[in-house]
mmCIF file as gemmi writes it, N, C-alpha and C atoms, coordinates in Angstrom:
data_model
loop_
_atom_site.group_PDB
_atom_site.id
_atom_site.type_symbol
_atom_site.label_atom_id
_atom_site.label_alt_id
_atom_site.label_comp_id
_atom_site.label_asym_id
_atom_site.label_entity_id
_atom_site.label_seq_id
_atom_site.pdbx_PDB_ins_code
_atom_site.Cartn_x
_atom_site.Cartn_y
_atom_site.Cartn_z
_atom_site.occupancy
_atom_site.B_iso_or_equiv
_atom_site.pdbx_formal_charge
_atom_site.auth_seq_id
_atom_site.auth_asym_id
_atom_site.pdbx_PDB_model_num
ATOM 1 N N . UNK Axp A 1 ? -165.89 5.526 41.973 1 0 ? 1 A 1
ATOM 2 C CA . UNK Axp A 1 ? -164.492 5.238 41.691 1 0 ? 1 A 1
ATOM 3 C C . UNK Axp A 1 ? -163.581 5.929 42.709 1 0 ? 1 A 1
ATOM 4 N N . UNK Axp A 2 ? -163.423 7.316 42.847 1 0 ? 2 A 1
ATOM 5 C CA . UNK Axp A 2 ? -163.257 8.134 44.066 1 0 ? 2 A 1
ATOM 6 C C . UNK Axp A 2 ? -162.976 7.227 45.166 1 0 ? 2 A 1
ATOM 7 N N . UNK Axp A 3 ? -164.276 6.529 45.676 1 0 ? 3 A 1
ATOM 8 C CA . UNK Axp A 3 ? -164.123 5.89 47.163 1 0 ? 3 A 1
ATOM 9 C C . UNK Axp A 3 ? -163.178 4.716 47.123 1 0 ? 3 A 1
ATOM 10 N N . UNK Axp A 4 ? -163.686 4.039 45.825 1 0 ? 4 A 1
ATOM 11 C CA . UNK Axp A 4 ? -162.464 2.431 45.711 1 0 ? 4 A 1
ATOM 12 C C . UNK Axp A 4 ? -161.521 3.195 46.07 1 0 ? 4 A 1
ATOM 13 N N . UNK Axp A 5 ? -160.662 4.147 45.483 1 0 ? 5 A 1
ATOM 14 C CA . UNK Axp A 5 ? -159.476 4.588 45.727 1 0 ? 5 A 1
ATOM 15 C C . UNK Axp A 5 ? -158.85 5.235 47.323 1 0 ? 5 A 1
ATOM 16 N N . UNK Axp A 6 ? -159.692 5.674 47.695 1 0 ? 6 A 1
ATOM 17 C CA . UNK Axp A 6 ? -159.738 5.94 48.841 1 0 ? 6 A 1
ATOM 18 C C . UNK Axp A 6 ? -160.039 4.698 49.729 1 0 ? 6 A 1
ATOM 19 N N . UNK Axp A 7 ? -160.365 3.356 49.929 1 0 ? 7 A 1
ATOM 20 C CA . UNK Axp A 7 ? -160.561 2.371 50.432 1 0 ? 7 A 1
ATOM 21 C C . UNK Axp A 7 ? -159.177 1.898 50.481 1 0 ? 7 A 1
ATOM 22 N N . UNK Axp A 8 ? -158.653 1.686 48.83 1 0 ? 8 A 1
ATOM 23 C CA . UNK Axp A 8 ? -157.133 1.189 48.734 1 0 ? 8 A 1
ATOM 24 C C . UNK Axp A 8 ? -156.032 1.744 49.425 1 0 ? 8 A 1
ATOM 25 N N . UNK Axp A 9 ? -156.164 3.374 49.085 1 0 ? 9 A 1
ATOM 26 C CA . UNK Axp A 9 ? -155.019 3.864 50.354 1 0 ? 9 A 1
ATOM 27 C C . UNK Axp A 9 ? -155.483 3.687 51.322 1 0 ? 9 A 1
ATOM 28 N N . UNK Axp A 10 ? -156.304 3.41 52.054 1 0 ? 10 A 1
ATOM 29 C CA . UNK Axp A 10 ? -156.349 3.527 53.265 1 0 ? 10 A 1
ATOM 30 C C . UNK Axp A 10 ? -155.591 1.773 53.953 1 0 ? 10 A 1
ATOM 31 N N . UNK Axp A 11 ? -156.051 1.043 52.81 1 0 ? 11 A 1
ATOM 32 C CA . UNK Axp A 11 ? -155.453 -0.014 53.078 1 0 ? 11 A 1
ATOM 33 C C . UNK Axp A 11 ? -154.292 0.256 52.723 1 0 ? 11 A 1
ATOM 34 N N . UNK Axp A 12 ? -153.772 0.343 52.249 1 0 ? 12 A 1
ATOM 35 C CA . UNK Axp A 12 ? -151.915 0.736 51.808 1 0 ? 12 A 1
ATOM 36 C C . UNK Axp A 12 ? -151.265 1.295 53.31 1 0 ? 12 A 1
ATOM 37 N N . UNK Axp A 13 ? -151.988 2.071 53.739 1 0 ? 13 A 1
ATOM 38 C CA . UNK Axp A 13 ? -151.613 2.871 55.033 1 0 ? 13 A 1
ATOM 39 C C . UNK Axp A 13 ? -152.091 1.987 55.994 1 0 ? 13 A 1
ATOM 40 N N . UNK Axp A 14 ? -152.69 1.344 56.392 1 0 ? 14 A 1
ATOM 41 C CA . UNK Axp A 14 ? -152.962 0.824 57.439 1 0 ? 14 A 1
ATOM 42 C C . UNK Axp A 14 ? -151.912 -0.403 57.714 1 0 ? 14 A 1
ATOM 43 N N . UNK Axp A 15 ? -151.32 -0.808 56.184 1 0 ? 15 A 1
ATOM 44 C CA . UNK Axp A 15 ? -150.451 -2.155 56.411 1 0 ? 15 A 1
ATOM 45 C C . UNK Axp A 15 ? -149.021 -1.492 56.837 1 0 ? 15 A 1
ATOM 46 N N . UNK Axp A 16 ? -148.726 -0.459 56.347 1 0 ? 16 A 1
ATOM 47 C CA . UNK Axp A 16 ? -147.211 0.425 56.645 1 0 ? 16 A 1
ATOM 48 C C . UNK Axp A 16 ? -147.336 0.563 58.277 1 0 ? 16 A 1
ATOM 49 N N . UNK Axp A 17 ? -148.716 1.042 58.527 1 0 ? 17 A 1
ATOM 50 C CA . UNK Axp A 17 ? -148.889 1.44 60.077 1 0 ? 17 A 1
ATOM 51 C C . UNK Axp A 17 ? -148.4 -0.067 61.172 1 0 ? 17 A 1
ATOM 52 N N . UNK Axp A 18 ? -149.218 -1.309 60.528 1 0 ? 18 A 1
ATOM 53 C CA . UNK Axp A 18 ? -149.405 -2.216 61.174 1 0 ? 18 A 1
ATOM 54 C C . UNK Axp A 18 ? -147.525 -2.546 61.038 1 0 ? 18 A 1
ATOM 55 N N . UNK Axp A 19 ? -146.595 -2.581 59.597 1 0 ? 19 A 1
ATOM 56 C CA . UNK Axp A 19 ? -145.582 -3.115 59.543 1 0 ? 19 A 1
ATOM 57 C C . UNK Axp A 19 ? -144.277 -2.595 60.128 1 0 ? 19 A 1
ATOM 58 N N . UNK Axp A 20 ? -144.419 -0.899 60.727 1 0 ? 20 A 1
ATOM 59 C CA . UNK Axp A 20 ? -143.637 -0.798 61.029 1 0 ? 20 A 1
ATOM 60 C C . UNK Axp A 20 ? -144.019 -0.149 62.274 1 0 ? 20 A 1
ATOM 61 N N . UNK Axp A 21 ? -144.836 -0.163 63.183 1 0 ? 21 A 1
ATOM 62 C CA . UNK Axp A 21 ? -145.021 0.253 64.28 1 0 ? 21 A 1
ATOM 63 C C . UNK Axp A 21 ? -145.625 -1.083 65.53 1 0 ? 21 A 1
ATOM 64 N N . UNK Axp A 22 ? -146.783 -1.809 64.99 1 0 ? 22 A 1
ATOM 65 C CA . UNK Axp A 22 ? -147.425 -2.847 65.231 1 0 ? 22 A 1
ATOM 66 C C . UNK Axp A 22 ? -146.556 -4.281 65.181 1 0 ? 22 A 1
ATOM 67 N N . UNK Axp A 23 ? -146.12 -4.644 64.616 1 0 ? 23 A 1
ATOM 68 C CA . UNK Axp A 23 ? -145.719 -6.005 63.907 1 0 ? 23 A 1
ATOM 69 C C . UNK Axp A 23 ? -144.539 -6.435 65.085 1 0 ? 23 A 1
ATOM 70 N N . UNK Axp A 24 ? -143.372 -5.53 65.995 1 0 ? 24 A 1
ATOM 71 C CA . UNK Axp A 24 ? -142.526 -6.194 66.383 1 0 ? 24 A 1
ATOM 72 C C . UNK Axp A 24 ? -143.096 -6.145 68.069 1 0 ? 24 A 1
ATOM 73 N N . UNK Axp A 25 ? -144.152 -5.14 68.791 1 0 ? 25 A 1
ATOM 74 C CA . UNK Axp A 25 ? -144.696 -5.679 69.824 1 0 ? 25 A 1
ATOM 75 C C . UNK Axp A 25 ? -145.486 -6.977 69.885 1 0 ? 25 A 1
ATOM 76 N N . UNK Axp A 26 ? -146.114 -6.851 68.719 1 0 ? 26 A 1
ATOM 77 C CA . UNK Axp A 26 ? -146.943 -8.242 68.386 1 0 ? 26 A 1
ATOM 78 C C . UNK Axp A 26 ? -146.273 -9.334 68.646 1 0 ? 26 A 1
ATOM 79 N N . UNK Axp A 27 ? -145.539 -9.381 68.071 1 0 ? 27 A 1
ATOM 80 C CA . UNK Axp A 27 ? -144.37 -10.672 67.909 1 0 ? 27 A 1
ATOM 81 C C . UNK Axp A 27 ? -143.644 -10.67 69.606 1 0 ? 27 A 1
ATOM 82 N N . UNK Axp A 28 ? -143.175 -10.009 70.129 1 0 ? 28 A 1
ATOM 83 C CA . UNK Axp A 28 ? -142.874 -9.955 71.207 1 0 ? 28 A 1
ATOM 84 C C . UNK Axp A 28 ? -143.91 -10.545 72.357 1 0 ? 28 A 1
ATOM 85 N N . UNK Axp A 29 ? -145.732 -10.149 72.359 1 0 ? 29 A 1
ATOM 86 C CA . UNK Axp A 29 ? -146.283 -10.694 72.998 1 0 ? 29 A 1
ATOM 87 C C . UNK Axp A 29 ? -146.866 -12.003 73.366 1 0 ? 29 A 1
ATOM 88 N N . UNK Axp A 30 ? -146.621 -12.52 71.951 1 0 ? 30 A 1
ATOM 89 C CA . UNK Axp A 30 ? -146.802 -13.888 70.972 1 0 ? 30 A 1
ATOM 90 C C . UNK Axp A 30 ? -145.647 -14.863 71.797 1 0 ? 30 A 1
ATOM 91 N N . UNK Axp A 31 ? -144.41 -14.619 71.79 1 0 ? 31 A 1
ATOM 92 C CA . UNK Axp A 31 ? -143.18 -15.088 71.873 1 0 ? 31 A 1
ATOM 93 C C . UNK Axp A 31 ? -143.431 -15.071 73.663 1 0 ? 31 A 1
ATOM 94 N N . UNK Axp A 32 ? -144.053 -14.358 74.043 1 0 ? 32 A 1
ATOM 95 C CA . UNK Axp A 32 ? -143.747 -14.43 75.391 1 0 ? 32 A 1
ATOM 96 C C . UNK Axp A 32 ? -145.185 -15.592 75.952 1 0 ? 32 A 1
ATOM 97 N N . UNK Axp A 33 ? -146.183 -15.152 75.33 1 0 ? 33 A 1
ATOM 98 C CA . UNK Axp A 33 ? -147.312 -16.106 75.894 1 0 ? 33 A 1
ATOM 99 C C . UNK Axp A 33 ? -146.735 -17.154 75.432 1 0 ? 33 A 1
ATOM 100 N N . UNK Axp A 34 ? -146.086 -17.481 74.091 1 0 ? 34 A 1
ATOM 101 C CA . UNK Axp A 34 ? -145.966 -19.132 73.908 1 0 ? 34 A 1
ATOM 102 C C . UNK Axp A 34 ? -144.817 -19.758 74.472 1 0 ? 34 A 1
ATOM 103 N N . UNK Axp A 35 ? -144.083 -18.693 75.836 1 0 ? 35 A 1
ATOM 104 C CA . UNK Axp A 35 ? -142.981 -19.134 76.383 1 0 ? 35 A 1
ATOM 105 C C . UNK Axp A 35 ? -143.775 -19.594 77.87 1 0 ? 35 A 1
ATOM 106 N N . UNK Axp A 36 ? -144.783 -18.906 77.946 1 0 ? 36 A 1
ATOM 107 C CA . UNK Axp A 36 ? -145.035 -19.089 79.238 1 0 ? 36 A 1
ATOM 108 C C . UNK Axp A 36 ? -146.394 -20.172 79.315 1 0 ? 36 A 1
ATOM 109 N N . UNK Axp A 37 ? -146.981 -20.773 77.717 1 0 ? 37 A 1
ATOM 110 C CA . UNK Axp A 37 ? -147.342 -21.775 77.634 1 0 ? 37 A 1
ATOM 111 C C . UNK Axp A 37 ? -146.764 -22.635 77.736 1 0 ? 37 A 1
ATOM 112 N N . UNK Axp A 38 ? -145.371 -22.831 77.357 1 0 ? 38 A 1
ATOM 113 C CA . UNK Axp A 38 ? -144.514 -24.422 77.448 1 0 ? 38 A 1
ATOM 114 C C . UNK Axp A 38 ? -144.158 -24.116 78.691 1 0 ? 38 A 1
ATOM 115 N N . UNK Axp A 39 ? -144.168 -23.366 79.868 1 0 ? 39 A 1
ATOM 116 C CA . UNK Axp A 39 ? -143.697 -23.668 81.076 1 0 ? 39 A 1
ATOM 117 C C . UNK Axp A 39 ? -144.872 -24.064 81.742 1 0 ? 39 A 1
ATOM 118 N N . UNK Axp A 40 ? -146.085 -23.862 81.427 1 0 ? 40 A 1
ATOM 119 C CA . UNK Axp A 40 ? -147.182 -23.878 81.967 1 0 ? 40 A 1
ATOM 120 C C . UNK Axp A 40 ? -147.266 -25.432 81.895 1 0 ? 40 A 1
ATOM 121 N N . UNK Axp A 41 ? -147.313 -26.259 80.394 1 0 ? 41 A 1
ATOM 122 C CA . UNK Axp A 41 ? -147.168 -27.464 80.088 1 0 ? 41 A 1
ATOM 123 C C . UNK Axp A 41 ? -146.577 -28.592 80.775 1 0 ? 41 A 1
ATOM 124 N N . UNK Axp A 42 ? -145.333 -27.73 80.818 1 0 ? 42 A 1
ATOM 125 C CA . UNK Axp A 42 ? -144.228 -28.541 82.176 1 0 ? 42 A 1
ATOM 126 C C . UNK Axp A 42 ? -144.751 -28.544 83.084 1 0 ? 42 A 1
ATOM 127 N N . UNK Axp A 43 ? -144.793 -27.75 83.776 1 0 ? 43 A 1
ATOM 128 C CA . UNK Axp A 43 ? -145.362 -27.878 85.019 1 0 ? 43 A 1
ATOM 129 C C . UNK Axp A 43 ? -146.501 -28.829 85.303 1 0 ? 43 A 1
ATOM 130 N N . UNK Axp A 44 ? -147.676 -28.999 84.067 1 0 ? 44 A 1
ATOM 131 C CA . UNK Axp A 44 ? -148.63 -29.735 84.12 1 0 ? 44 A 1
ATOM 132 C C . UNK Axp A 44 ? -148.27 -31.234 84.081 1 0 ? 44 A 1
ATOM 133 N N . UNK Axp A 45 ? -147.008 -31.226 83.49 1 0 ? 45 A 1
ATOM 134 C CA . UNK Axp A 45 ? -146.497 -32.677 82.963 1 0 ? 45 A 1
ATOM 135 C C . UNK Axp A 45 ? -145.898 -33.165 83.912 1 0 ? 45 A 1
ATOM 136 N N . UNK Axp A 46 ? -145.484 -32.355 84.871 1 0 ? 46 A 1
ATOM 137 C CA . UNK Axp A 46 ? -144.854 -32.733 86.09 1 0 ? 46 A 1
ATOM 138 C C . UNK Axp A 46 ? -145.981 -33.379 87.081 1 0 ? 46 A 1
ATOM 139 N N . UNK Axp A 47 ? -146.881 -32.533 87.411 1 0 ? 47 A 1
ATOM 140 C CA . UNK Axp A 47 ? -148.154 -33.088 88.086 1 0 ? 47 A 1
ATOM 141 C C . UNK Axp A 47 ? -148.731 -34.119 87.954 1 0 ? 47 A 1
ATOM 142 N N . UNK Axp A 48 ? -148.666 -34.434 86.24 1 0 ? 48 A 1
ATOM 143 C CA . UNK Axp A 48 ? -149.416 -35.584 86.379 1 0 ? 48 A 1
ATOM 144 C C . UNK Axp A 48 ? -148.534 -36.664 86.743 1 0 ? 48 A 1
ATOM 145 N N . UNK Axp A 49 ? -147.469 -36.515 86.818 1 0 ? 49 A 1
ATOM 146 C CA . UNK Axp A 49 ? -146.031 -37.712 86.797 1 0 ? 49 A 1
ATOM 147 C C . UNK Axp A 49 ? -146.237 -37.808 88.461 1 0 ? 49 A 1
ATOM 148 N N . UNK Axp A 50 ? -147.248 -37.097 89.293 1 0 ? 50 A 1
ATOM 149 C CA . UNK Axp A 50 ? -147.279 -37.756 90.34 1 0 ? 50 A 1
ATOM 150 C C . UNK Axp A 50 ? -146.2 -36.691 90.938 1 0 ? 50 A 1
ATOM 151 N N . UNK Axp A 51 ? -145.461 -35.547 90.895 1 0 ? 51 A 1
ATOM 152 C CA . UNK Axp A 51 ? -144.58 -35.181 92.177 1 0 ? 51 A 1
ATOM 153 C C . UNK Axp A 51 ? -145.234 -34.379 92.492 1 0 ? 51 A 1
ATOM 154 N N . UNK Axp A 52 ? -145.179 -34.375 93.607 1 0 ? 52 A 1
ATOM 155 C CA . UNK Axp A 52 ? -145.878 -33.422 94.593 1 0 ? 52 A 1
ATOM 156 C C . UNK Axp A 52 ? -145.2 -31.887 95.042 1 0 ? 52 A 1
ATOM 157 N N . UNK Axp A 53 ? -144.062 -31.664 94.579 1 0 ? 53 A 1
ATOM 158 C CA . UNK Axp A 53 ? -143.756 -30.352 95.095 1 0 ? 53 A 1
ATOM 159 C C . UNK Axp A 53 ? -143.821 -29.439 94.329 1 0 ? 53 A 1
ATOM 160 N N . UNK Axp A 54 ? -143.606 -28.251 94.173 1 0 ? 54 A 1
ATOM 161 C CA . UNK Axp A 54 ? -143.695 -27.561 93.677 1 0 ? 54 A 1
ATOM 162 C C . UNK Axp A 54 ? -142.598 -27.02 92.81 1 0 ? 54 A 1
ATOM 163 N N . UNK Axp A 55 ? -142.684 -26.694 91.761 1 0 ? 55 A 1
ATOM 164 C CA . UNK Axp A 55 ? -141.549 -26.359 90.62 1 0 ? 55 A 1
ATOM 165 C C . UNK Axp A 55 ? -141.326 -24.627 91.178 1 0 ? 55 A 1
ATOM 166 N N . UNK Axp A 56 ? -140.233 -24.443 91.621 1 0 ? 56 A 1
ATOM 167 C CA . UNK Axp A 56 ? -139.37 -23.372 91.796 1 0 ? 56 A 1
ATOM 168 C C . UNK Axp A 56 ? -138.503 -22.711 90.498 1 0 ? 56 A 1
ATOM 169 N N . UNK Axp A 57 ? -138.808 -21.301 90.012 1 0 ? 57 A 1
ATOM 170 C CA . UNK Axp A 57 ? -138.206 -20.888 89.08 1 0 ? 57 A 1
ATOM 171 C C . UNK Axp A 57 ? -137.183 -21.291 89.458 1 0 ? 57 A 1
ATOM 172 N N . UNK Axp A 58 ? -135.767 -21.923 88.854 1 0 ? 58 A 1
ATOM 173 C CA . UNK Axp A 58 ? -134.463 -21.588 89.283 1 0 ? 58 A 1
ATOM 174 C C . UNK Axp A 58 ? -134.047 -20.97 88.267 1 0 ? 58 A 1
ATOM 175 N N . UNK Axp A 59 ? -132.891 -20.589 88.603 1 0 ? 59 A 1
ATOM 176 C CA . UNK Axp A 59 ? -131.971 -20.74 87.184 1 0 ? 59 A 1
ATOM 177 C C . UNK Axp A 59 ? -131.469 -21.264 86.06 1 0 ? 59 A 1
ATOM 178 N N . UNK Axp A 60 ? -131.511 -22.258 86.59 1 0 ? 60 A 1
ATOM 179 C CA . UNK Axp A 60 ? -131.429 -23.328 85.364 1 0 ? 60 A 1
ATOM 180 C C . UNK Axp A 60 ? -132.895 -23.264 84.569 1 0 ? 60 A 1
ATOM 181 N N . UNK Axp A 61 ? -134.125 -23.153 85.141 1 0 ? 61 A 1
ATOM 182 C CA . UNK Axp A 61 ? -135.344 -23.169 84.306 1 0 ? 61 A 1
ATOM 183 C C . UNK Axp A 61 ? -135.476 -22.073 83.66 1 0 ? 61 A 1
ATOM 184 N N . UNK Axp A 62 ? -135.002 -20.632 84.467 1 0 ? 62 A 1
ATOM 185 C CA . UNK Axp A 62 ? -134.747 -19.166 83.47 1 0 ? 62 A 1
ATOM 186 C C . UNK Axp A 62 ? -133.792 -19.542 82.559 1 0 ? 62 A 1
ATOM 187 N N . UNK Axp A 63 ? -133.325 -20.495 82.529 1 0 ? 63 A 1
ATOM 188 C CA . UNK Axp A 63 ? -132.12 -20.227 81.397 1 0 ? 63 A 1
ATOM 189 C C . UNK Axp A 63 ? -133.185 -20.844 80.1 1 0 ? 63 A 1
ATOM 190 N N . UNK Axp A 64 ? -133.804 -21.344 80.409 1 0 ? 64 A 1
ATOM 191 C CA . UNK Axp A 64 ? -134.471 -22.443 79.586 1 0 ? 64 A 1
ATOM 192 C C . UNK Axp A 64 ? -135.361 -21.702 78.882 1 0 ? 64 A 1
ATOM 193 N N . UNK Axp A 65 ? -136.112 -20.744 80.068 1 0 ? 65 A 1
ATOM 194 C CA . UNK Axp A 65 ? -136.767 -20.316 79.431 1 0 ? 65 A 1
ATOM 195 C C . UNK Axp A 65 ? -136.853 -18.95 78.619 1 0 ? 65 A 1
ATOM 196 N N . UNK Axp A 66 ? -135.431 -18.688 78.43 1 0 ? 66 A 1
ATOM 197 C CA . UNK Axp A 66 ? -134.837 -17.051 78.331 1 0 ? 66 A 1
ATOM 198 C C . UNK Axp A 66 ? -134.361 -18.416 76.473 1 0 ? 66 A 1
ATOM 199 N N . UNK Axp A 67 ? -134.098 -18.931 77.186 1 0 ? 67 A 1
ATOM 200 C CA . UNK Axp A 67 ? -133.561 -19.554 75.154 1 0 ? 67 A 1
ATOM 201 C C . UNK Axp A 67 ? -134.756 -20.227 74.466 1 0 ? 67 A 1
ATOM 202 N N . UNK Axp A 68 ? -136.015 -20.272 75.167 1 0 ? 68 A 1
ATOM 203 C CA . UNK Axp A 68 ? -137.296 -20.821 74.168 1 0 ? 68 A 1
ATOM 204 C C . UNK Axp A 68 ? -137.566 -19.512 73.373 1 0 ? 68 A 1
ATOM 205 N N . UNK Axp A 69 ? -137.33 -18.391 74.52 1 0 ? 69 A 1
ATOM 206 C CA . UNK Axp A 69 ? -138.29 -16.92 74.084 1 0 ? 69 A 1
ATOM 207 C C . UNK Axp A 69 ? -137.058 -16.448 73.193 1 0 ? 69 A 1
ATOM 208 N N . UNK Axp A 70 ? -136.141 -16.302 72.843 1 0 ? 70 A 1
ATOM 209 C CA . UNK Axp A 70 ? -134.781 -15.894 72.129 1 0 ? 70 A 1
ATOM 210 C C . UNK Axp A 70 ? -135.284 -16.629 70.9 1 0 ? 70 A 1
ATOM 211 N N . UNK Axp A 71 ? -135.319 -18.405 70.844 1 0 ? 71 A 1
ATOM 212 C CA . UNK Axp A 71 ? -135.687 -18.722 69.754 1 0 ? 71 A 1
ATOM 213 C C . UNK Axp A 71 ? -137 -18.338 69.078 1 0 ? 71 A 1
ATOM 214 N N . UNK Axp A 72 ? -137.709 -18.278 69.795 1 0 ? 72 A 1
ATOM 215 C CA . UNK Axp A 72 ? -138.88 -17.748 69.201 1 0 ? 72 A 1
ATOM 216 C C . UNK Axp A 72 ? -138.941 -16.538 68.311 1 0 ? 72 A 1
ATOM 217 N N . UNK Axp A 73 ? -138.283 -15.668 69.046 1 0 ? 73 A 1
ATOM 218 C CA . UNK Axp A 73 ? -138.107 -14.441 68.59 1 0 ? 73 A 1
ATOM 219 C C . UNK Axp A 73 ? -137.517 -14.241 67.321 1 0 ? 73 A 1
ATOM 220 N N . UNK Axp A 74 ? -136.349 -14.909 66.819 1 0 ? 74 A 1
ATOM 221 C CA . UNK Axp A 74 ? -135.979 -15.039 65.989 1 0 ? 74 A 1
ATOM 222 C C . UNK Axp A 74 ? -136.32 -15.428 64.991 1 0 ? 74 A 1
């Protein structure tokens, strides 16, 4: 009985650990790979459409892609 209890806090503590230390880098790394998957996408979608040059970050595409990762985040 001892150990159940000791199993449970440890789970009790491990979720506080994960919720307030863990949980908002997470989300941050998440938000950023799935920003830099939909640019990845584009870019692929562009290729197959046949153009041949190369997609240049501009500004206009940072803007784009500064408001996918904002929404995400949120």
């Amino acid at each position: 009985m001892r150990q159940f209890i000791i199993v449970l806090i440890s789970f009790f503590f491990g979720f506080l650990i994960f919720f307030f230390f863990l949980k908002e880098p997470i989300e941050l790394v998440y938000c950023r790979r799935q920003t830099e998957f939909k640019l990845y996408n584009f870019r692929e979608a562009i290729k197959k459409n046949g153009s041949t040059q190369e997609i240049e970050e501009n500004d206009e595409i940072k803007k784009y892609i500064q408001d996918i990762y904002q929404t995400c985040i949120k």
